[in-house]
Each structure stands twice: as C-alpha cells, then as structure tokens.
C-alpha positions as CSV (number, residue, x, y, z in Angstrom):
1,X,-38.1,13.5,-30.4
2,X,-39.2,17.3,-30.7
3,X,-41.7,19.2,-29.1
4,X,-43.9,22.5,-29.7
5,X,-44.4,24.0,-26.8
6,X,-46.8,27.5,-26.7
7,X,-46.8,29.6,-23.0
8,X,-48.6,33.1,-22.2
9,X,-46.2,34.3,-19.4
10,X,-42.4,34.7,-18.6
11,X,-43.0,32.2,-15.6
12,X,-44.5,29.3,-17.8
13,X,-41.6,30.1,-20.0
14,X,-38.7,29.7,-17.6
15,X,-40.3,26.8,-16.5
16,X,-40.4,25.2,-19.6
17,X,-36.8,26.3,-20.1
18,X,-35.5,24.5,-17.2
19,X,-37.3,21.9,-17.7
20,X,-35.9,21.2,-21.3
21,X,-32.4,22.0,-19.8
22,X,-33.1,19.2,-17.4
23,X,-33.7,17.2,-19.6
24,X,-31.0,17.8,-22.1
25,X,-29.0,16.9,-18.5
26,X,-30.2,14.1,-17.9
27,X,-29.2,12.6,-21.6
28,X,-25.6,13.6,-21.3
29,X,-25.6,12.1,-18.1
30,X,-27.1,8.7,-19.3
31,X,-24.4,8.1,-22.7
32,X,-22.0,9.2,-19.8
33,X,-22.9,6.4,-17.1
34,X,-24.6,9.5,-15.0
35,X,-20.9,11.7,-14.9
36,X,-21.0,15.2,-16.4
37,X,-18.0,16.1,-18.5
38,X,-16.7,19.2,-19.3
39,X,-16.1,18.3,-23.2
40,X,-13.7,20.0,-25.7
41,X,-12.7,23.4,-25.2
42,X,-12.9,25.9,-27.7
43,X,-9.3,26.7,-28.8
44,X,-8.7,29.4,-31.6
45,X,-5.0,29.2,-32.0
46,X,-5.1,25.8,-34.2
47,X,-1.3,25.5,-33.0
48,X,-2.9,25.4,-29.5
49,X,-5.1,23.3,-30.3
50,X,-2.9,20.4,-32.3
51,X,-1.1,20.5,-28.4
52,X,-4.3,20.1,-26.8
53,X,-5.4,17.0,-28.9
54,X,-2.0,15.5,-29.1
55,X,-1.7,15.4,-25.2
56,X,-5.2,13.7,-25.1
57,X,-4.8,11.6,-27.8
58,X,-1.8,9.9,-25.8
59,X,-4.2,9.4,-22.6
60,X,-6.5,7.8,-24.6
61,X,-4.1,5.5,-26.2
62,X,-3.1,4.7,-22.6
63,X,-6.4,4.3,-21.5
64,X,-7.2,1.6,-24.4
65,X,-3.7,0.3,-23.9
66,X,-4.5,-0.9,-19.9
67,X,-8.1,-1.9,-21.4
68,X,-6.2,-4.4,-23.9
69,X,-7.6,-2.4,-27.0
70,X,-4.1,-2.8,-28.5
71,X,-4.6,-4.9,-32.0
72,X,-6.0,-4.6,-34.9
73,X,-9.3,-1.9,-35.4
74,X,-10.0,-2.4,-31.6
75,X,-7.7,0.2,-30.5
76,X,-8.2,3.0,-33.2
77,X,-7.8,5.9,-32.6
78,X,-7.4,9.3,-34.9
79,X,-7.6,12.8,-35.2
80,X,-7.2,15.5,-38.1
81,X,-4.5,17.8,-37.7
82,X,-6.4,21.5,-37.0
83,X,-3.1,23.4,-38.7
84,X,-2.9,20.4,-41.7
85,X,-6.6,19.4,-42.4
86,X,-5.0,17.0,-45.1
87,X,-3.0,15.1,-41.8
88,X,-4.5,12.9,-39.6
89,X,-3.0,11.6,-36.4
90,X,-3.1,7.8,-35.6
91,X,-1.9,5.6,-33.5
92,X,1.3,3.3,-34.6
C-alpha cells in the first residue's frame, strides 16, 4: 500500500505525519496481538552482541520448549554468529 500525499502548510504536514505514524502503530500492534515491543537493540560491539543473542536464544528455546515445539522443524530455532558470519547458532 503506498500513498502520495501533497500539503501547503507545516500544520497539514504534522498532521499527516502523525497520522502515518499512527498508523505504522497500529500494524505493529496487530502482527503483535495489540502489545508494543521494544525490538532488537542496536549493539556495536559484535562480542556484545553474540551475549545478547545467546541469552535470548535460550529464552526462546524455553519458551518453545513449555509450548511442546521440541521435535523435529517445529522447534527451530537459529542465529548467525555477529563475530563468525560463517557460524550459526542452533538449537541441539
């Protein structure tokens, strides 16, 4: 869906604006059953980051583990390595 959009003045303009943010809102919220989340954080230090993704790779494997996504392609779950782009990280 896209949209062209031409104002005259700087109030037409930050109405449009909020508008288009409300709606970009509005579509998170539905693919997230109507709950903002905060997302993936911007790490530089890919040694940082390998922690970060590590630690929530292992929630999510508990996560899918209490769900009974524990066999087979149901339960798959990877991640490349930031410091060793030729590693991925899956579960056993």
């Amino acid at each position: 869906m896209s949209a062209t959009i031409t104002t005259t003045s700087s109030s037409q303009d930050a109405t449009i604006s909020m508008q288009v943010a409300e709606h970009n809102v509005s579509v998170s919220a539905l693919s997230t059953g109507g709950y903002e989340f905060a997302g993936v954080p911007k790490i530089d230090d890919p040694y940082k980051k390998r922690q970060w993704q590590l630690e929530h790779m292992a929630g999510a494997f508990r996560v899918f583990a209490r769900k009974g996504f524990t066999e087979g392609t149901s339960g798959h779950i990877s991640v490349r390595d930031p410091v060793d782009p030729t590693t991925f990280w899956i579960n056993p």
